[in-house]
C-alpha positions in Angstrom: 41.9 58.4 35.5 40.5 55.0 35.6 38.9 53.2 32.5 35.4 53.2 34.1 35.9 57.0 34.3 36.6 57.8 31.3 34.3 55.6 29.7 31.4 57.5 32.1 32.9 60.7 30.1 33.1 59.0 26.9 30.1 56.7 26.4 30.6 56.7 22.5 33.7 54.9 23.2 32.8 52.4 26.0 29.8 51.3 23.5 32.5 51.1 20.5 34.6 48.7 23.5 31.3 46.5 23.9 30.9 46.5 20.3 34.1 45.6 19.6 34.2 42.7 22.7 31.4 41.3 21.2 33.1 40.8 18.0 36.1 39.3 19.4 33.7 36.9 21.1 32.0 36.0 18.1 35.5 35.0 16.7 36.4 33.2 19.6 33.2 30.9 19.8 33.4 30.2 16.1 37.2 29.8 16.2 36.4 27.0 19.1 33.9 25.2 17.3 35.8 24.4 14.6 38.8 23.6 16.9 36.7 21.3 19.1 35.3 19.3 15.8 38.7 19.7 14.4 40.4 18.0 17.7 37.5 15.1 17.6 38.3 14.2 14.1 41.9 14.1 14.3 41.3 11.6 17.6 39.4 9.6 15.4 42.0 9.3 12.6 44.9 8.3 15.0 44.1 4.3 14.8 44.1 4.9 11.0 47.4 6.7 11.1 49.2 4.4 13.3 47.8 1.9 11.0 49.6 4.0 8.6 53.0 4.8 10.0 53.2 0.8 10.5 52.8 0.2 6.9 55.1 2.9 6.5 57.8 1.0 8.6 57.1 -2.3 6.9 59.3 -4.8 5.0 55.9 -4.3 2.8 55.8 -0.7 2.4 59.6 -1.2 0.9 58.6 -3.8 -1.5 55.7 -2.0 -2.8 58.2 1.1 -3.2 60.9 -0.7 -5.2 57.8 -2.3 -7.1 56.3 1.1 -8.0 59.9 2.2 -8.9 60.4 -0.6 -11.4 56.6 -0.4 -12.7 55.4 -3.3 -11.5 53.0 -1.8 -10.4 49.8 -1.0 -12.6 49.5 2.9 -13.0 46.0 2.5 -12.4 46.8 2.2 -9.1 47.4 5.3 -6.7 50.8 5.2 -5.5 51.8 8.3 -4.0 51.4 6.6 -0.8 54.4 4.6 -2.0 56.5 8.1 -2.5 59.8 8.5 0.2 58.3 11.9 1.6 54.3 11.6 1.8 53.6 9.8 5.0 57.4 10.8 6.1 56.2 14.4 5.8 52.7 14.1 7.2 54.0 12.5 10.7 56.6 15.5 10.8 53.5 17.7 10.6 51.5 15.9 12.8 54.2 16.2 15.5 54.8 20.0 14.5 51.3 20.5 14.9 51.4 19.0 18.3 54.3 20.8 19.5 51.8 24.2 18.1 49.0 22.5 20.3 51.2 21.9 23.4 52.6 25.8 23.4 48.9 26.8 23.0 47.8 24.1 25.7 50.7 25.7 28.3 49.9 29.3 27.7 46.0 28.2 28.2 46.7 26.9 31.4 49.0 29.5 32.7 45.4 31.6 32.4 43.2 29.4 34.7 41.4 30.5 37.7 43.1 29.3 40.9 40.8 28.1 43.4 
């Protein structure tokens, strides 16, 4: 028996399906809302992080770090940035969460209409 069938014999279930779809939907648009804003604010940050990464890379960055070791560097001043793993750490997410975006992007595309 097909599913139209059986949903013409069991209309209390087809309406719990369109119910249900509807939810699903619901999650789905909300879920890709806050994925698109999400996507346009992490674009936006990238000139910051590279600015970032090249700090990170720096003669600079090392000095500040031996500095901050020795405490020559007033405690008033934040310096986690100065720590070995905080901006070490945050590019390996960045490229983990990238790695989680390409899967995502492939298994997206495998799903498009052909024309």
């Amino acid at each position: 028996m097909d599913l139209s069938t059986y949903y013409k014999q069991h209309p209390e279930e087809r309406y719990e399906n369109i119910r249900r779809m509807g939810e699903i939907l619901s999650r789905v648009e909300e879920t890709l809302t806050k994925a698109e804003a999400l996507l346009e604010e992490w674009k936006a940050l990238q000139p910051d992080f590279e600015t970032l990464v090249a700090y990170y890379d720096s003669p600079q960055w090392r000095e500040d770090y031996f500095d901050s070791n020795d405490g020559k560097i007033p405690d008033e001043v934040p310096q986690w940035v100065l720590t070995q793993d905080a901006i070490f750490d945050a590019i390996g997410t960045e490229f983990d969460l990238a790695d989680g975006y390409k899967e995502l992007i492939e298994t997206i595309d495998s799903k498009k209409w052909k024309e």
